[in-house]
N, C-alpha and C positions, 0 to 999 in steps of 0.2 A: 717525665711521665708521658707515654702513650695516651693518642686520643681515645684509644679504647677504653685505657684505663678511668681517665676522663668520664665516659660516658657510662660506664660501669657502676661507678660511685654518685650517679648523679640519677641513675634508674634507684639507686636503694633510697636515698635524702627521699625521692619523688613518694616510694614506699613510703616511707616517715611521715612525709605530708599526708599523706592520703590514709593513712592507722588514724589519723586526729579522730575523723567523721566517727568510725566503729565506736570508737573511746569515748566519744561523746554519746553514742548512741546507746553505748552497755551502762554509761552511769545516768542517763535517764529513764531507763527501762528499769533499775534498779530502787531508783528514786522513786517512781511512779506504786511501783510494790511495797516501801517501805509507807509511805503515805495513806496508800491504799489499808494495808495493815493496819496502821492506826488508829482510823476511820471507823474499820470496822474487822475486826479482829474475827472472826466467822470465816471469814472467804479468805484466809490467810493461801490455803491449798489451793484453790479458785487460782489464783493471782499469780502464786508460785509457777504451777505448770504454764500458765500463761509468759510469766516473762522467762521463762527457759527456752520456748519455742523460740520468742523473741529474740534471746540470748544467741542461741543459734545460729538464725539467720543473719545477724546484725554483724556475727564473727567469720558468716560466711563470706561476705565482703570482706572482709579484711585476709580470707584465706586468699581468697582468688589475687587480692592487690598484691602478695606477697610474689606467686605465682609470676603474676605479667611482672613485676619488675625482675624478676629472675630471668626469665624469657627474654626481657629486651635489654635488659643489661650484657645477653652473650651476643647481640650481635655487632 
């Protein structure tokens, strides 16, 4: 095996570690709506668009990490 290869393989693991953060992030934001829901069933749509926005940005991080370790896995 090339050190390339090497370091190739070791930008994606680095992706892997660093998906945890989002994944934890989408199932508390999830959590937080489900709760909320229960609570008080009115503001169900309240809540929804709420954690979609959240949803969003929390995967945008995860878009961007997928990205850099692409990027630095070619060099």
């Amino acid at each position: 095996m090339t050190p390339m290869e090497i370091v190739g393989s070791l930008g994606i693991v680095g992706y892997g570690l660093g998906a945890i953060g989002p994944g934890i992030g989408v199932g508390l934001i999830f959590a937080a709506v489900i709760n909320g829901t229960a609570r008080q069933p009115e503001a169900r749509g309240a809540l929804l668009s709420t954690a979609f926005i959240g949803f969003a940005l929390t995967e945008a991080l995860a878009i961007i990490g997928i990205a850099l370790a692409f990027v630095f896995s070619g060099q």
